[in-house]
N, C-alpha and C positions, 0 to 999 in steps of 0.2 A: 884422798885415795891415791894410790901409787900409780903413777904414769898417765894415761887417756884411756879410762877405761871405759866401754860403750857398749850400749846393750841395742838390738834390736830385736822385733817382736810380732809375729802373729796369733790370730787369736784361734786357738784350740779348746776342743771338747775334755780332752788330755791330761792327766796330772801324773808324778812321779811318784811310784811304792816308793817305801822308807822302812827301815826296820832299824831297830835299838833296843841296845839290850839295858836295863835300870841293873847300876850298882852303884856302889858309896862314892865312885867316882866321876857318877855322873850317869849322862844317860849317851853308848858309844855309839854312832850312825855307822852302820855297815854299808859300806859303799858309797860316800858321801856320794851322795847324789841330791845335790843342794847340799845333800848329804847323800842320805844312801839307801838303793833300795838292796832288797833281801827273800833270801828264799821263802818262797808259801806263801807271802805275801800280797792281794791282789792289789792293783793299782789303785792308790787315793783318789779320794771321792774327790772332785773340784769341788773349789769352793763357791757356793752358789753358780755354778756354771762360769766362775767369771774368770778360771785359771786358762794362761795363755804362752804358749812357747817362747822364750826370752834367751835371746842367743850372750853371752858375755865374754868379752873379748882380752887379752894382759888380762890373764888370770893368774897368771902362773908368780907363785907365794903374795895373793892375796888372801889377807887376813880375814876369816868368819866366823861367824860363831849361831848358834841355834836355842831357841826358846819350845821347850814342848809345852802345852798347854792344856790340863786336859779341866774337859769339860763335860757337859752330861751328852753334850754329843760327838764326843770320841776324844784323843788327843790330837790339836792341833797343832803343828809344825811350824814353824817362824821361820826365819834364815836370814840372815844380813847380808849376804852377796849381791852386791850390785845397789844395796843401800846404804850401807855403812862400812865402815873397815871394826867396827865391836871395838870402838877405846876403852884401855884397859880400865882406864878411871872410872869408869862407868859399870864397866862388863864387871870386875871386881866387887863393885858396892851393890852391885843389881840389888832391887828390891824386888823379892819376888813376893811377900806378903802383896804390896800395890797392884801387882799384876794379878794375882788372885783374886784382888777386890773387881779390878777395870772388867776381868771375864767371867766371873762367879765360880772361879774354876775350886778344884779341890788340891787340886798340886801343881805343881810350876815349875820343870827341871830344868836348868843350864846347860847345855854339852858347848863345850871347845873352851876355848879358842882354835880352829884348825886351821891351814891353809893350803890353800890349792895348789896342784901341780902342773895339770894341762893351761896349756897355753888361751884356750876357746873353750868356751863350756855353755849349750845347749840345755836346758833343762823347762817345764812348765813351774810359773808361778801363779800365786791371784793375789789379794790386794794389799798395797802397804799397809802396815798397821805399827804404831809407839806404844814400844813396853818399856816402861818407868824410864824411857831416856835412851830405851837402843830401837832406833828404824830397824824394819826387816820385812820380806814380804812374807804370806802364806801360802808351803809350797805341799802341804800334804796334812791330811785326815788320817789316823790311823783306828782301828778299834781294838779298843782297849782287851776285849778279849784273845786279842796275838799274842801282845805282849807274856799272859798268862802263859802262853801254847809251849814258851819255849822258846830260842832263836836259832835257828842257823848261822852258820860262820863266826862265832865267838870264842870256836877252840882257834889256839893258833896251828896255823899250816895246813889246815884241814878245807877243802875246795867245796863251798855250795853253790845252788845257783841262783840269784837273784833275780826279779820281774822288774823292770821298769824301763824307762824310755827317758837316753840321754843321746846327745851328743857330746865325744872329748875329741879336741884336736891337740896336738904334740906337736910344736914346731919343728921342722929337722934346723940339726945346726946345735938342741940344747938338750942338756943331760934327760933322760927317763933313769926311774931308778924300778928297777923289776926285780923278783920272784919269779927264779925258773924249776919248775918241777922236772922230776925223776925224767920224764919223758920228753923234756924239752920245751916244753909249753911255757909263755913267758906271762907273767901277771904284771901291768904297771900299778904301779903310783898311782891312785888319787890326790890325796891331802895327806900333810904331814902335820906332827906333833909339834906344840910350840918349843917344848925340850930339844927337839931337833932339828935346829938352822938347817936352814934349802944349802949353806956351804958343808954341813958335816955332814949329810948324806950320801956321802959318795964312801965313807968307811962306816956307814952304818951295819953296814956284814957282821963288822967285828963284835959287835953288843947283841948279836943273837943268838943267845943261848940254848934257844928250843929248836932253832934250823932241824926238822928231819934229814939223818942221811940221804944223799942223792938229790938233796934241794939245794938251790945257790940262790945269795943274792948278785945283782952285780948295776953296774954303772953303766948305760950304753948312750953313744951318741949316733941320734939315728941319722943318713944320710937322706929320706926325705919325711915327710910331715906320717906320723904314726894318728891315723885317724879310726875310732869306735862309734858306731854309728849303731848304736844300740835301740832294740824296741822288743815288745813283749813278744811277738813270731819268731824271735832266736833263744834255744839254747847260751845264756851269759854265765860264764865260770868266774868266780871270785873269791878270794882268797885274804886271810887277814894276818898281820905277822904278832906277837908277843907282845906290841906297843900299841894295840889298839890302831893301827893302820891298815889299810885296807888295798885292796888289788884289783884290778880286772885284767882278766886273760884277751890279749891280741887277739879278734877272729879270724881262722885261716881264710885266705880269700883262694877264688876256684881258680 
């Protein structure tokens, strides 16, 4: 894994919504939060009470990737953050037939490779678990009748609001890359696309085709630490661009 990267942790009642939307391309985490939470969504169930707040530290373009799992009691969410960096050799060849057999599941979806942009990332998880060769912990429950409902935030440029309970920190001193609406309101960066290196993101303006009039992207370096300190008592606005990336809007502070 790239650099020292360090996790601390206490233990919480707590777990992080998650929303995704199923297509041919996989299954896309709105708001990675681990990945991502999502509108209408209530907070995942922990997993056997044993999910607990794990702070992870050199986040920023760490490599992860996610396992949905679904089983007769909901789908289960994996993540590799803070267990593995998802080698491609492996992540590539996944067996997902094994993994069906190891959980009695009925289907087994892949989402990423993504990686991360905040610097510190705050999230609940519960226990490690190996699928066919990739470590990752268990960060969320979903039920399977959401997924039916519909998703919020899958059109691009379009603002919902997501439920969950993260912390991101943003070093000052390094690039954030945002989504600024009509009004001024800025949306960062979560995770980017493996198509698009943490270096060519600073012209990724240029390959957006669906940008709404009166929307920008842009490159900013903040002068000190841009910190979200997010939990289910706030109104979170979140926003996704044309690449299956994803946003959260800065809260105004009083």
């Amino acid at each position: 894994m790239k650099g020292n990267r360090t996790e601390t942790g206490k233990h919480e009642a707590s777990s992080q919504a998650r929303h995704f939307r199923v297509s041919k391309m996989g299954v896309a985490a709105l708001i990675a939060v681990v990945a991502v939470a999502a509108g209408g969504i209530p907070p995942a169930v922990a997993q056997q009470g044993k999910a607990k707040s794990v702070t992870f530290t050199n986040t920023r373009d760490m490599r992860y990737c996610e396992i949905l799992v679904a089983t007769k009691d909901g789908i289960q969410v994996y993540n590799t953050t803070g267990v593995s960096e998802c080698p491609a050799q492996v992540w590539n060849t996944l067996d997902v037939e094994r993994i069906k057999t190891q959980f009695g599941a009925s289907t087994v979806q892949k989402n990423g490779p993504h990686f991360w942009l905040m610097d510190t990332n705050s999230v609940s998880v519960g226990e490690k678990a190996s699928l066919a060769g990739i470590e990752a912990r268990w960060v969320a429950r979903l039920d399977p009748a959401l997924l039916a409902k519909g998703t919020q935030g899958t059109k691009p440029y379009t603002v919902f609001t997501p439920k969950k309970t993260q912390k991101m920190v943003y070093s000052k001193g390094k690039p954030v890359f945002e989504l600024v609406d009509p009004e001024g309101n800025a949306y960062v960066m979560q995770a980017h696309e493996e198509k698009f290196p943490l270096e060519s993101l600073a012209m990724l303006g240029e390959q957006m085709k669906q940008l709404p009039a009166g929307w920008k992207y842009r490159t900013r370096i903040p002068t000190e630490d841009v910190v979200m300190d997010l939990g289910p008592g706030q109104t979170i606005y979140a926003v996704g661009d044309e690449f299956h990336q994803y946003y959260t809007r800065i809260p105004k502070t009083k």
